[in-house]
C-alpha positions in Angstrom: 23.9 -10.7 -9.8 22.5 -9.1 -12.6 24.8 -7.5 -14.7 26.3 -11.0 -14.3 23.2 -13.7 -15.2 22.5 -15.3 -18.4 19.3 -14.9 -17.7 16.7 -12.0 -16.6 17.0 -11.1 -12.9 14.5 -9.2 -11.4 14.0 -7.8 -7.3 10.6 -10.4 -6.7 11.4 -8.6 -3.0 13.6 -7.2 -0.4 13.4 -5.5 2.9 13.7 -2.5 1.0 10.8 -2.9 -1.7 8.8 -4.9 -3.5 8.6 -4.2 -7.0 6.5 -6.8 -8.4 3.5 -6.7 -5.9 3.5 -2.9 -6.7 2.8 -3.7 -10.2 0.0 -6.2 -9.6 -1.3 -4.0 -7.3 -1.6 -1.1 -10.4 -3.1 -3.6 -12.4 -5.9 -5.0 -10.3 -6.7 -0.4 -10.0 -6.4 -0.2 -13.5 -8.4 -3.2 -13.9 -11.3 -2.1 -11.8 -11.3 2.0 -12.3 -10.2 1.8 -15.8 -8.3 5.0 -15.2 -5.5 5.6 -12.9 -4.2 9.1 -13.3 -5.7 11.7 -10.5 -6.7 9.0 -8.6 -6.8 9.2 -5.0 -4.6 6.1 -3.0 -4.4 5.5 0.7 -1.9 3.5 2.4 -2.5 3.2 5.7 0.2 1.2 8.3 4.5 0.6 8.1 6.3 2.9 5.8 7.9 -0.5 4.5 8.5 -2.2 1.6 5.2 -2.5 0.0 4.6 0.8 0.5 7.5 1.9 -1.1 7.3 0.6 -4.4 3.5 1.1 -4.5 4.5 4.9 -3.8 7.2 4.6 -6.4 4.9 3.4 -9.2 1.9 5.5 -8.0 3.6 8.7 -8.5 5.3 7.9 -12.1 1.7 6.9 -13.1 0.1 10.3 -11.7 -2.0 8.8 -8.8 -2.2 10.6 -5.6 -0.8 8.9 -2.6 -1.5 9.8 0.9 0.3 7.6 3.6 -0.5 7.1 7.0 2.2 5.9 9.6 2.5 5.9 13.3 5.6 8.3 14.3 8.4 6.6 13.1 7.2 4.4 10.9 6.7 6.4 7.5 8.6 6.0 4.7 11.9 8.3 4.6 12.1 11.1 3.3 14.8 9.9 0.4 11.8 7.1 -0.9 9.0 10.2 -1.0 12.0 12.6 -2.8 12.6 10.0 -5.7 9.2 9.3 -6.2 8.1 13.0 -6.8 11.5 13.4 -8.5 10.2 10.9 -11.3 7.3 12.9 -11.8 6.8 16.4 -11.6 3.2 16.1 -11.3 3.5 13.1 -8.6 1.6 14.0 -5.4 3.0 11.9 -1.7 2.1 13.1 1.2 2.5 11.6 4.4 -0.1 11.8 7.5 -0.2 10.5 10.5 -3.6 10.3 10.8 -4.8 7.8 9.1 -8.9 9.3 9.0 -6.7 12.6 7.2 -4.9 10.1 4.7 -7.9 8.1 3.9 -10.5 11.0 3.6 -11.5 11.0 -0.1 -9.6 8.3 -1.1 -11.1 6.1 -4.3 -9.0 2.9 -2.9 -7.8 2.4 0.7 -4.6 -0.6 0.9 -2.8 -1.9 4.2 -0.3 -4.5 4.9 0.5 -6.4 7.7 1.9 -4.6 11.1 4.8 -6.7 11.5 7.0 -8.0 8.1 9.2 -11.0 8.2 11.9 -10.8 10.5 10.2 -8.6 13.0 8.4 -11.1 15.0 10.2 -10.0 18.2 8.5 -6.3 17.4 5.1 -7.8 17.3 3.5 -6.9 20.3 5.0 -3.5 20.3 3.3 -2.8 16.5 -0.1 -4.5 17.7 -0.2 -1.2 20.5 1.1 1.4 18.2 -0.6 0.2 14.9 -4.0 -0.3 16.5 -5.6 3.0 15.2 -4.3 2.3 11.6 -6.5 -0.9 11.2 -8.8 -1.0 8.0 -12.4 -0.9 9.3 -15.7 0.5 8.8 -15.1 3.5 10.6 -11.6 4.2 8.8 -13.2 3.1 4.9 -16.3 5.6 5.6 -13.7 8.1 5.3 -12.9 7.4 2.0 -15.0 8.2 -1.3 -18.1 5.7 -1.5 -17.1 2.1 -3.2 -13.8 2.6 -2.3 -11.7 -0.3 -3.3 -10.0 -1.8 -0.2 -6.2 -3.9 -1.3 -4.3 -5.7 0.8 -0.9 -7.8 -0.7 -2.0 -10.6 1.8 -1.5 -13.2 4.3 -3.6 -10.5 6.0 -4.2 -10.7 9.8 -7.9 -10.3 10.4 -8.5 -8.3 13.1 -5.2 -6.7 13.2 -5.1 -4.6 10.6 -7.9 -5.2 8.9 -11.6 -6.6 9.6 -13.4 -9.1 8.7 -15.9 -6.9 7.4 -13.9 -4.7 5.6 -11.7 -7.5 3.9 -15.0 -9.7 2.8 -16.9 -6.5 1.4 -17.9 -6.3 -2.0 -15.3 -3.5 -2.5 -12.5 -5.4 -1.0 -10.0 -6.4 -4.4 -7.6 -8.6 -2.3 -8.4 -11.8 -4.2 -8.3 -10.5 -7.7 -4.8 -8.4 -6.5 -3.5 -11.8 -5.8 -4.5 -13.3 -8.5 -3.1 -10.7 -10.9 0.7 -11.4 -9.1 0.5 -14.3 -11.6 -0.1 -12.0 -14.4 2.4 -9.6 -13.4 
């Protein structure tokens, strides 16, 4: 489609990532830490496509990532390969604890349990995502004032809290806002 358009085409989304919500979700960072290399990021839930380009764009821009999957549900191996590739510096690893992943963090980000066109999975993720949900136990592990992001609709009380999502910390408005920008 591209190398065939008149006009600029560019991946809004796909099953496989999700380019632009990566880059307002750099901005709104950027915005509120002012710096973004050695930062600390947590993801914490699928390996899908949010997290993909979020890892992708973390590790050209030197910020740590740590993500946290249930067994079989991280990112592959190929996704974690190019994004260090970019970058010699970049830093991915993968947990499966999410307490491990989120220790330290300076901003902890989740996403739904179950993306569109897995509604028939949806009971299955509720059971196995359950101790990946964004709460107060889960953000103590992470540095104090820990920004919390979330690309939303966001399913309160599935994977995250209402207390965790309405904190003073918690970015998600101002990351959806900047999706304009970006």
């Amino acid at each position: 489609l591209a190398k065939h358009a008149s006009v600029p085409v560019i991946n809004g989304l796909s099953d496989f990532n999700h380019p632009c919500q990566a880059l307002a979700d750099i901005f709104t960072i950027k915005e509120m830490r002012s710096r973004l290399q050695g930062l600390r990021l947590a993801f914490v839930g699928d390996g899908n496509n949010v997290a993909t380009s979020l890892v992708q764009a973390s590790a050209m821009l030197g910020i740590q990532v740590r993500v946290a999957s249930p067994d079989g549900f991280g990112l592959s191996n190929r996704v974690v390969d190019e994004a260090i590739g970019r970058n010699a510096s970049a830093s991915v690893e993968q947990f499966i604890d999410p307490h491990k992943a989120v220790s330290g963090a300076d901003a902890v980000y989740t996403d739904a349990w179950t993306s569109m066109g897995q509604e028939n999975e949806s009971r299955l993720r509720q059971n196995t995502f359950l101790p990946y949900q964004a709460n107060a136990e889960l953000m103590a592990k992470a540095k104090p004032g820990a920004l919390f992001l979330h690309c939303l609709p966001a399913h309160r009380g599935e994977e995250v809290t209402d207390e965790v999502i309405e904190a003073p910390t918690s970015v998600v408005f101002d990351q959806a806002e900047n999706r304009l920008h970006t």
